[in-house]
BADOSE-250016 format. One record per residue: residue in one letter; x, y, z of N, C-alpha, C in turn. Coordinates in steps of 0.001 Angstrom, whole numbers, plus 500000, padded with zeros to 6 digits. Layout:
REM residues N
aXYZXYZXYZ ...
***
This chain:
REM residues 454
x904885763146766463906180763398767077906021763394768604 x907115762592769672906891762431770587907343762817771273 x907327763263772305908800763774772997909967763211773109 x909820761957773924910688761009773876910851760145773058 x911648761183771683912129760509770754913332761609770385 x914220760901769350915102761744768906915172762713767759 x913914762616766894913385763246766169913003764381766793 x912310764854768103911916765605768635912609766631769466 x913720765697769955914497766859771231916255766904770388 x916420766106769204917650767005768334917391767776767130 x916228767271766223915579767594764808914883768597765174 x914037769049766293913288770001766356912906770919767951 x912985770468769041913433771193769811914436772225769674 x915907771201769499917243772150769459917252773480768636 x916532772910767222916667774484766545915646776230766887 x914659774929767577913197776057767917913932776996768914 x914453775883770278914749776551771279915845777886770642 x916991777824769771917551778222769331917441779818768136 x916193779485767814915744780782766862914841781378768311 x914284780483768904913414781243770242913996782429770644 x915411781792771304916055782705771915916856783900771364 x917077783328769892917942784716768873916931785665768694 x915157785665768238914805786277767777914161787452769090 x914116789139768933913795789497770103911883789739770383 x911880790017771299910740789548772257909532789318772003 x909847790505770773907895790777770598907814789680769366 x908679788925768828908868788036768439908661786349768139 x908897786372769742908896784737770310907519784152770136 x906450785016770308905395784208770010904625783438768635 x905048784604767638905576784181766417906273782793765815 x907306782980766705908107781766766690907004780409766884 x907116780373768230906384779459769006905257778662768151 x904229779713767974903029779846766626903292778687765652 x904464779273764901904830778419763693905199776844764579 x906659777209765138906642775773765380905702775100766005 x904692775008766685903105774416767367902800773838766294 x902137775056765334901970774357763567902824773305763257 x903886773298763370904869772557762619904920771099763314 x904923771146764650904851769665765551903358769165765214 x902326770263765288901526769202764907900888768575763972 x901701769587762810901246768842761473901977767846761155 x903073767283761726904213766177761633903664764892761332 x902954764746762083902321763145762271901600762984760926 x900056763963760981899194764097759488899118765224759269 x899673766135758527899147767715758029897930767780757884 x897046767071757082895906767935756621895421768202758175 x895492767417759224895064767707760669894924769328761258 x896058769340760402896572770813760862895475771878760462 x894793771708759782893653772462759399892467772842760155 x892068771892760954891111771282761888891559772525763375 x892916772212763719893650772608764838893107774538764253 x893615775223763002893759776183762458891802776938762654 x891740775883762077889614775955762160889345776567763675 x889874775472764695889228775665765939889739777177766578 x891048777356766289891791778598767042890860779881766245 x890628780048764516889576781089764410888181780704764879 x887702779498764737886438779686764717886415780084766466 x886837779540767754886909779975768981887436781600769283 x888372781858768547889219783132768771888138784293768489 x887065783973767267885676784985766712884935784617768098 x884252783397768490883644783101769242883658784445770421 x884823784496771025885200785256772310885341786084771923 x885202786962770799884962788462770488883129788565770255 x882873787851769764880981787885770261880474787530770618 x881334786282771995880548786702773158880869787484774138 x881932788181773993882049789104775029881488790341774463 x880935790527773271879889791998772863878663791742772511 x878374790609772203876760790176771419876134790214772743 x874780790681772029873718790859773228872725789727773549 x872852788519772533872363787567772425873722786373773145 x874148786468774419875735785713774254875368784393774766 x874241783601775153873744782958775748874209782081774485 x872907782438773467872995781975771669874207781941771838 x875298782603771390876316782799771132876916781615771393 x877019781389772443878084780096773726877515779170772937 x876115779217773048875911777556772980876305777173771500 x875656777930770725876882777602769109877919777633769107 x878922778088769908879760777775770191880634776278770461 x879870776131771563879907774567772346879359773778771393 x878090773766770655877886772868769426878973772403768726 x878942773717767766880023773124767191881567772238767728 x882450773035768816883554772453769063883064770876769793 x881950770818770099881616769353770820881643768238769442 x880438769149768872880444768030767158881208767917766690 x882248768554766389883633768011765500884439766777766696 x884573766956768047885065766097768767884278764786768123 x882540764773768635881994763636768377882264763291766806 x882357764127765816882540763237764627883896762801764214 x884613763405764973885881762655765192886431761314765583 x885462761138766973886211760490767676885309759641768139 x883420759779768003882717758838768311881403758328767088 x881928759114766022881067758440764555881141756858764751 x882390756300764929882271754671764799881489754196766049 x881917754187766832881257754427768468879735754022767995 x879299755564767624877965755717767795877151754496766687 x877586755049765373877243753694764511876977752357764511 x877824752137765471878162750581766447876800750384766937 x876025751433767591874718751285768123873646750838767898 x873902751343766150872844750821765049872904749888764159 x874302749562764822874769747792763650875123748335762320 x875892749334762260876786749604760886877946750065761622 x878544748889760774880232748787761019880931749502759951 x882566749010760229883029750011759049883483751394759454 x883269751861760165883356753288760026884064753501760477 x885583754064759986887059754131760565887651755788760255 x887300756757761082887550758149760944888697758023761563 x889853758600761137891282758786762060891303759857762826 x892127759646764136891113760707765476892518761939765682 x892360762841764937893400764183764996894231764054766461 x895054763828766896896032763574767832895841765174768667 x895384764798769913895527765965770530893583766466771033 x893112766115770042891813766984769552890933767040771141 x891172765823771973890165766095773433890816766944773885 x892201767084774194892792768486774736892516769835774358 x892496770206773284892549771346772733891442772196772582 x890459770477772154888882771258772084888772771408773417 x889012770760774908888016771147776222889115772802776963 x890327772767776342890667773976776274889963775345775609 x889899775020774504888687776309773908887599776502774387 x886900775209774593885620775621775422885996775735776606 x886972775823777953886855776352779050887644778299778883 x888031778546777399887833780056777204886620780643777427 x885231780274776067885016780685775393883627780722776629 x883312779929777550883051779698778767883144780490779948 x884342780820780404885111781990781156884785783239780410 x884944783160779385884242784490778536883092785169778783 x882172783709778642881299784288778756880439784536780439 x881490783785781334881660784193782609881553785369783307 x882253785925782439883546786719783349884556786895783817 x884770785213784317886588784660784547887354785499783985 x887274785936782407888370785974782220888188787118780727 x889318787856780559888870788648779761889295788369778167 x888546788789777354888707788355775778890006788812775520 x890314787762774868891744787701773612891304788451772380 x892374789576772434892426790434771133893165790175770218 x894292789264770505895174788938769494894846787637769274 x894584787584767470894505786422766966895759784965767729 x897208785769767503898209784653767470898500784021768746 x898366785584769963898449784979771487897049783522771566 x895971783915771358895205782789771230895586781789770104 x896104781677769710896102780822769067897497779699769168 x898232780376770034899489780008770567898956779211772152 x898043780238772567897053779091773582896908777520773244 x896000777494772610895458776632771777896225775715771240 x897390775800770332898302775399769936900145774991770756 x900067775824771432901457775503772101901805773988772563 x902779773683771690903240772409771673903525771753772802 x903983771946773893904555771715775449903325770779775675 x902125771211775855901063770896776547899702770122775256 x899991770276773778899093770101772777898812768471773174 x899547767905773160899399766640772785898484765737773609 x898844765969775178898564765232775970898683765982777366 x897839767153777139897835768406778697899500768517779109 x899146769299780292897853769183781253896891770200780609 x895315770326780627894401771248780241894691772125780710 x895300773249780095895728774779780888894325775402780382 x893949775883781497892728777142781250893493778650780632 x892649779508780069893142780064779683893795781356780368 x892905781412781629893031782664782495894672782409783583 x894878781057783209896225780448784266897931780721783110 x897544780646781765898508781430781250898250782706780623 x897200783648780847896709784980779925897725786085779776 x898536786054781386899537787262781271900879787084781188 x900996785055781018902383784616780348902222785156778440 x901151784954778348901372784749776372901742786160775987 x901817787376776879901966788262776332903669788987777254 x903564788927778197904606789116779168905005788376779975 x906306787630779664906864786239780227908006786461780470 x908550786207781572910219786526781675911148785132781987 x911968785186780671912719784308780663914202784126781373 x914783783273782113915518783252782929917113782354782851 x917526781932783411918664780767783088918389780203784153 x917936780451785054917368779523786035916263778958785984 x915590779778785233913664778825785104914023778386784185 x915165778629782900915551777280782082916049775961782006 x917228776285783239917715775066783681916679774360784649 x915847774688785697914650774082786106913514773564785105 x913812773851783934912608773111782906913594772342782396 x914905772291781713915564771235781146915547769877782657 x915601770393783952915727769320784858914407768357784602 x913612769559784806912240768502784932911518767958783695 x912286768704782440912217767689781333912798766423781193 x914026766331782458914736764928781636914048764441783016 x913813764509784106912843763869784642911904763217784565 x910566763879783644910092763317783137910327762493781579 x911702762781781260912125762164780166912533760358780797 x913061760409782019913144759438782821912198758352782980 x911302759065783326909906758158783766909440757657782556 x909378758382781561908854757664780181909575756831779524 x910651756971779518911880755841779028912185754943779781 x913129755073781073912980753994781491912155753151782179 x911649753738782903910511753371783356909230752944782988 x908516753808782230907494753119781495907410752371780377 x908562752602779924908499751480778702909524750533779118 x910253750278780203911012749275780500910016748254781419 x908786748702782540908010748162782556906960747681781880 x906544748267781003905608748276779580905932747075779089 x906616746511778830907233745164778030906631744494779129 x906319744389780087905979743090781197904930742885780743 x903593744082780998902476744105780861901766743808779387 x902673744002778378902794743767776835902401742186776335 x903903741566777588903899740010777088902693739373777780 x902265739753779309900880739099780211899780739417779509 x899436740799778821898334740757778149898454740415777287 x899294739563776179899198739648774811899150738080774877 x899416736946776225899284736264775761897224735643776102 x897566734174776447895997733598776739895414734008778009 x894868735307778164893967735596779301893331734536780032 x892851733769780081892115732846780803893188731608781424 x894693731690781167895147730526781787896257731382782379 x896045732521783173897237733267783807896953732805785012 x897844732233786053897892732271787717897952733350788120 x897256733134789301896476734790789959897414735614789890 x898760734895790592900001736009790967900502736522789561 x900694736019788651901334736842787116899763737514786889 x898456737242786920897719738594786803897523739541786980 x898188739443788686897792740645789574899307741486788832 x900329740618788828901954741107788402901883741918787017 x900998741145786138900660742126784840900005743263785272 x898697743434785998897799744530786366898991745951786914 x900039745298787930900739746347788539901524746869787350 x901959746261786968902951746542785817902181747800785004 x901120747044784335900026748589783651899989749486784473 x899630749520785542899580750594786647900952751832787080 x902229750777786529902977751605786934903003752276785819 x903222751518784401903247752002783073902504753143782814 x900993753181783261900694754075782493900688755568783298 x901190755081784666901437756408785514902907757381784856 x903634756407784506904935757018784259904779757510782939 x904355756897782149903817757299780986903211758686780513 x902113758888781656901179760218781550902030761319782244 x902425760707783930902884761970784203904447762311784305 x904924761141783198906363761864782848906322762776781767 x904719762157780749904598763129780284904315764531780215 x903615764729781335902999765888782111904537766630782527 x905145765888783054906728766684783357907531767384782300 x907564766280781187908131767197780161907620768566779861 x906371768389779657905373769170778817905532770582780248 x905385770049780999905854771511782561907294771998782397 x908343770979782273909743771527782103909618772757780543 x909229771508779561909349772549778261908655773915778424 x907270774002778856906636775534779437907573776015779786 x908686775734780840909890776582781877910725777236780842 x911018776491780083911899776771779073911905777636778179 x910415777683777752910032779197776998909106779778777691 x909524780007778862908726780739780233907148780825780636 x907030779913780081905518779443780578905485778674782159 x904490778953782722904324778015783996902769777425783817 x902998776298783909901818775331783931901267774578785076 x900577774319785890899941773619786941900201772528786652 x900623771969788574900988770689788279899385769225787911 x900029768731787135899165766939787086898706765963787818 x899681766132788279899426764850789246900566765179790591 x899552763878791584900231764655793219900758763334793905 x901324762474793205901512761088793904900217760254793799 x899169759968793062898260759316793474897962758095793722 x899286756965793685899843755872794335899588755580795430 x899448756840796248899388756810797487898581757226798400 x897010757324797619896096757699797922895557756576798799 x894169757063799984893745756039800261892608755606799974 x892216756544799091890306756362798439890594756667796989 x889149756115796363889094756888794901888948758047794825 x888474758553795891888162760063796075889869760411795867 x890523760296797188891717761048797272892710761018795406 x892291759564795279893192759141794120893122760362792961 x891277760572792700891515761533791630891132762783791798 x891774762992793246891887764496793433893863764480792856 x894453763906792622895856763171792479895986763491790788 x894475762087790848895317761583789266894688762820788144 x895136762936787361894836763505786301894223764834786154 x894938765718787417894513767127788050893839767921787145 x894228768536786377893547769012785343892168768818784896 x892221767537784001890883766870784159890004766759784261 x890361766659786107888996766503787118889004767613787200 x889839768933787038889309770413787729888399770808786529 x888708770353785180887829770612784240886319770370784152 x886164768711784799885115768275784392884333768997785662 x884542769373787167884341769811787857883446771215787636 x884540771784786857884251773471787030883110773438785811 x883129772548784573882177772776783500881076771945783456 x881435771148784025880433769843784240879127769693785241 x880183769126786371879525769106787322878997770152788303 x879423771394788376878741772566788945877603772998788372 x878080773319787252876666773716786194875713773077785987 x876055771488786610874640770635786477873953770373787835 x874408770969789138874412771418790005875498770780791117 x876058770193790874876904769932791765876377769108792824 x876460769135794293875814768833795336875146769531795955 x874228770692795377874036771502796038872097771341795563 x871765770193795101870257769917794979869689768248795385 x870839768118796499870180766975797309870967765600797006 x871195764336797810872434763142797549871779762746796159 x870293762492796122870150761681794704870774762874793519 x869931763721793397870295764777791927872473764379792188 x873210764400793415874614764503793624874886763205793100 x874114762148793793874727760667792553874686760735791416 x873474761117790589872775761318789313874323762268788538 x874503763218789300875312764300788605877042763849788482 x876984762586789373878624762390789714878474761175788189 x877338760235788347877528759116787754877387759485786152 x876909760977785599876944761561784381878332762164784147 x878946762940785156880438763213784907881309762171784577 x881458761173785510882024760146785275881804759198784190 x880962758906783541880630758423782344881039759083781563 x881277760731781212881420761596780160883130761505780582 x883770761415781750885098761324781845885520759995780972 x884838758785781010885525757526780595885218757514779255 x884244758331778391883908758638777053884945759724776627 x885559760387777203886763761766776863887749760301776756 x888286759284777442889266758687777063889330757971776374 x887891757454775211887993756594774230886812756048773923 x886173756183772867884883755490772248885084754239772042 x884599753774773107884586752283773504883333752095774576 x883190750840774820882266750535776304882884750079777157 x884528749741777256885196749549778468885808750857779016 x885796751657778055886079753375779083884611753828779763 x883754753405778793881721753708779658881964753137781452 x882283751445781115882166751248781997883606751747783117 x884161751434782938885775752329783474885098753567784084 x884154754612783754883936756018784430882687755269785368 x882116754932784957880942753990785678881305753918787559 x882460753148786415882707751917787816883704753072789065 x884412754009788410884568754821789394883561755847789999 x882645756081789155881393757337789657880751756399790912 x880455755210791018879953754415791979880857754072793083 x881895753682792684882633754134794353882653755407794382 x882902756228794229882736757996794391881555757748795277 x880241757087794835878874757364795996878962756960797067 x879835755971796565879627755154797965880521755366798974 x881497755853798893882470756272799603882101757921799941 x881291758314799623880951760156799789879731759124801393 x878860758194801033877704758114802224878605757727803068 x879476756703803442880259756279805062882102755775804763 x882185755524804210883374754662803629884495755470803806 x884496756598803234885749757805803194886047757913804254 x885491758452805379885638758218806840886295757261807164 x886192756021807308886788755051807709888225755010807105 x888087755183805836889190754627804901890316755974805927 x889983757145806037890726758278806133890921758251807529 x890369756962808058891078756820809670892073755934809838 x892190755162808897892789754120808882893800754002807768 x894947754154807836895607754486806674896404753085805995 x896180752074806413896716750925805910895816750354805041 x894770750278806040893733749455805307893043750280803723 x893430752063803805892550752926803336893601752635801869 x894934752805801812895952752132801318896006751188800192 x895507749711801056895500748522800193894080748673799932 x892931749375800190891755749193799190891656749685797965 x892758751167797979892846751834796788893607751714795760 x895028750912796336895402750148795487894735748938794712 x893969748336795323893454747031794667892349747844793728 x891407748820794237890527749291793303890819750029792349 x892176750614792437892289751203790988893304750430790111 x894016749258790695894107748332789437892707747625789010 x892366747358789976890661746855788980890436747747788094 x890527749086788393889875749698787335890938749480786216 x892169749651786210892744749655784838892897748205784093 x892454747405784357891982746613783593890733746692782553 x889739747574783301888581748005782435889558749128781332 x890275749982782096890823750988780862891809750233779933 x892284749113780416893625748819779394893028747764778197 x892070746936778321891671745851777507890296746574776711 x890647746942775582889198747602774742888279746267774323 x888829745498774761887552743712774652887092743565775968 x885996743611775927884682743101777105885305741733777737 x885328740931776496885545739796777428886821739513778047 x888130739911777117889493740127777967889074740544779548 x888284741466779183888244742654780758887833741352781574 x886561740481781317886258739865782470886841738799782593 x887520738261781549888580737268781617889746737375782765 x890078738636782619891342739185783572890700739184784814 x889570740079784706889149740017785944889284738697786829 x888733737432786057888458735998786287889377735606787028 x890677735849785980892279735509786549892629736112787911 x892170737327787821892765738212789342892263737415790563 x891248736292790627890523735948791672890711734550791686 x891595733672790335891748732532789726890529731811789772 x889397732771789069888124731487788498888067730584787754 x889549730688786896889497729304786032890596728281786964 x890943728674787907891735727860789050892983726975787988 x894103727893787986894836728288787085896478728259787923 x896093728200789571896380728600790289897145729760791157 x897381729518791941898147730842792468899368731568792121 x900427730534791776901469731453791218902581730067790579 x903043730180789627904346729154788673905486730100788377 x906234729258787807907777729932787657907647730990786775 x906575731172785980906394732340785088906134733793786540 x905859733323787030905630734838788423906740734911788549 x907687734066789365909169734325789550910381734869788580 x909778733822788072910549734502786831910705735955786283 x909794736355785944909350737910785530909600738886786744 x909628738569788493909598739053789393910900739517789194 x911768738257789345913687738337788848913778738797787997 x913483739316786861913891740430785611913731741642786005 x912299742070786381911620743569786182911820743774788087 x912470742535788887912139743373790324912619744606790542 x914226744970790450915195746357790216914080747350789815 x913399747038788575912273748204788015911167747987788994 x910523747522789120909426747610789909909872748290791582 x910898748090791889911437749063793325911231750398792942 x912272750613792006912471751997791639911172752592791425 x910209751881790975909395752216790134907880753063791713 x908164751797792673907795752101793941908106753309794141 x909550753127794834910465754452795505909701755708794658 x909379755807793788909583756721792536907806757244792825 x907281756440792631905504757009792314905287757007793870 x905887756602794696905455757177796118906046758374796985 x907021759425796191907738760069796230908840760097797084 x908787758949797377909896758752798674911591759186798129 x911636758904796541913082758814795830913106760563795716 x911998761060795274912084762582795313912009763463796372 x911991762867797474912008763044798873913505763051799324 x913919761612799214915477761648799544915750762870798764 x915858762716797226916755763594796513916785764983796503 x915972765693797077915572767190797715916357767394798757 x916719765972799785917528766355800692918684766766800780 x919087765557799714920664765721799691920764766712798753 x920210766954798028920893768279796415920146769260797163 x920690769820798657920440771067799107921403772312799244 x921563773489799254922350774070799548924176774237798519 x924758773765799061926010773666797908925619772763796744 x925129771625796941925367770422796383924252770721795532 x923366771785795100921965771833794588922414771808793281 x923039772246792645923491772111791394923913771114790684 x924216769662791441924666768592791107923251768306790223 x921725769384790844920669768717789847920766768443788488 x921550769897787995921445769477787057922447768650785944 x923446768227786406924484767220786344923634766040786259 x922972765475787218921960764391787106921049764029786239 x920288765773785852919584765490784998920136765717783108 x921462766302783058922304765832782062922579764290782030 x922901763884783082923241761999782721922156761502782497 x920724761373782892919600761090782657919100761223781180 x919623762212780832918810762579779229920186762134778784 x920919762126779176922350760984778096921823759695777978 x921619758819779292920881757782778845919918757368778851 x919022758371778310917424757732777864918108758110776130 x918800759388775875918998759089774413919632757821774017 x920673757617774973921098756042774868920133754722774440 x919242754903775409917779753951775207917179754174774040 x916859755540773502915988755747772415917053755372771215 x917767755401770980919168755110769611919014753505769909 x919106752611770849919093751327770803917850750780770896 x916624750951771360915777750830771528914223750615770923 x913730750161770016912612750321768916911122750666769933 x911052749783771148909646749781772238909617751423772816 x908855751998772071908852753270772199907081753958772448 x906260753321772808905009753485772728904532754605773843 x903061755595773122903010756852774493901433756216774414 x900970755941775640899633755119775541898286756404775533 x898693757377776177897777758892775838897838759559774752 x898381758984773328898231759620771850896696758942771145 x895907757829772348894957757312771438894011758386771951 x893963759311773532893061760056773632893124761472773175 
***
């Protein structure tokens, strides 16, 4: 079940929100509980078991390690296990592949990288100190489970909602600010990403090797915008819906369109994430704090384990790769420059992180270098035919907006003017907005969320 669908925000939102609010306080979490269960057993139930497994087997976890005197033991069985069920989830075929036995088709529980690197940044903090143990089975487990954020983040730590799950104050104003920034991001995913999505659909789906440079590079942007609007309209919903049943969640993403390095980009893209892989990863393996080689060594292992969190494949291997290496190289002289120069710093980061999503979007090796081929026209294919123009004149209207929009310039204007009297027209706007994306979704079948494969 997706958000942006109608199954989701008339069949099952409307009534949740609805018993949410009838039933009183000490209540709601209860509520919540069940329906979490209920969204995510939708797709496959028996899944739901797995989800049920992790919330006791983690929820015991953080009651002995915050008393066992052995808590060292403790953690790391801990982390075993929730790591091994990921890997036999999600990289049994993967790994098999290694040894030349094929075949092996495990279906990958929807949600499962989220939820598991959520439990382990508890059970972690636990055994920290960060943060203090969960006594109630259901508040943890409403962690763990809360639908807003299950599917596809952002990774909420646990210590950033600990004293919402138990005391949360609900408002008509932090409601109507989560219905806004739900149809906001209801926006970006409808029209936008799947109205651009169809571009990038028909360029990759047809013969990679005979595209002119300009419809390659035109497909590449297209993915680029797609899968931005995609993730962090999803990220919007999933922040509005928190508002709504008074949760506050950290924001996702910060414009990263408009970054001028890879550095800046994924301090941007995929906030969460990187604060995850950061705080569990890379500190603990020392960070930069045992010299540039052990700091390459340690960036180019994060980053590999980042492009393996998005898919057991070898074009996500290389995808984290290929960003951990500009990361080095731009940490010895490059960043500097780039961060003096803001044009040039600009168009390098644009061009390098559509390179990269070509490694993330094509799970075939050779597509990847095929495209690549095209982006530079090695099969001299040439520069651009009426198929560029063409497609330019359909999707240009979208591709502006789509600009205006991921460079925040449109959310810039629109802060200005909906100030003061006129602030309320927000949510008038964002009523017509969710009128017609339901419009879109009732006529519409191209409905695809490209972050349900991680």
């Amino acid at each position: 079940m997706v958000f942006s669908s109608i199954v989701f925000m008339f069949y099952f939102l409307a009534p949740v929100l609805a018993v949410y609010f009838l039933v009183p306080k000490k209540h709601k979490n209860i509520v919540l509980f069940i329906a979490s269960l209920f969204f995510y057993a939708w797709g496959e139930p028996k899944y739901v078991l797995i989800m049920l497994f992790s919330a006791v087997f983690n929820y015991l976890s953080g009651l002995v390690i915050n008393r066992a005197k052995l808590k060292r033991l403790a953690l790391a069985v801990n982390v075993i296990v929730n790591i091994g069920i990921l890997v036999f989830f999600k990289y049994t075929g993967f790994i098999g592949s290694w040894f030349g036995v094929s075949g092996i088709n495990i279906a990958l529980p929807i949600g499962i990288s989220f939820y598991t690197f959520q439990a382990l940044s508890y059970t972690i903090d636990v055994y920290r100190k960060k943060t203090k143990v969960q006594k109630s089975f259901l508040n943890f487990g409403l962690y763990l489970a809360l639908f807003p954020q299950l599917i596809a983040g952002p990774i909420v730590r646990y210590d950033d909602v600990a004293r919402q799950l138990s005391n949360r104050t609900i408002t008509g104003k932090k409601f109507m600010q989560g219905f806004t920034r739900f149809c906001a991001g209801l926006c970006k995913k409808v029209i936008l990403a799947n109205g651009i999505g169809k571009l990038w659909t028909l360029i990759s789906g047809g013969d990679i090797g005979s595209l002119p440079m300009s419809v390659a590079w035109l497909g590449i942007f297209a993915y680029s915008m797609q899968i931005y609007f995609d993730f962090s309209g999803y990220s919007d919903m999933a922040i509005g819906l928190g508002k709504m049943f008074g949760f506050d969640f950290l924001e996702n993403f910060n414009y990263p369109y408009i970054s001028r390095s890879a550095t800046e980009f994924w301090r941007r893209w995929h906030i969460s994430l990187g604060s995850w892989f950061r705080e569990y990863v890379y500190i603990p393996l020392g960070g930069n704090r045992k010299g540039k080689r052990r700091t390459n060594i340690n960036l180019l292992i994060v980053w590999m384990l980042t492009g393996l969190w998005h898919g057991a494949a070898w074009n996500f291997v290389l995808w984290g790769l290929y960003f951990g290496v500009l990361l080095i190289i731009e940490k010895k002289r490059l960043l500097r420059v780039l961060e003096k120069h803001n044009i040039i710093g600009f168009i390098y980061s644009s061009v390098i992180v559509a390179v990269g999503w070509v490694l993330f979007a094509l799970d075939d090796i050779k597509k990847v270098f095929a495209y690549l081929g095209s982006l530079i026209n090695i099969f001299n294919m040439g520069i651009s035919n009426g198929e560029f123009l063409y497609n330019l004149r359909s999707y240009g209207i979208l591709f502006l907006i789509a600009i205006l929009t991921s460079s925040g310039i449109a959310k810039s204007g629109y802060d200005r003017l909906l100030t003061g009297r006129f602030a309320r027209l927000k949510y008038i706007f964002a009523a017509a907005g969710f009128i017609i994306c339901t419009a879109y979704l009732v006529d519409d079948t191209y409905n695809p969320f490209l972050y349900f494969r991680f």
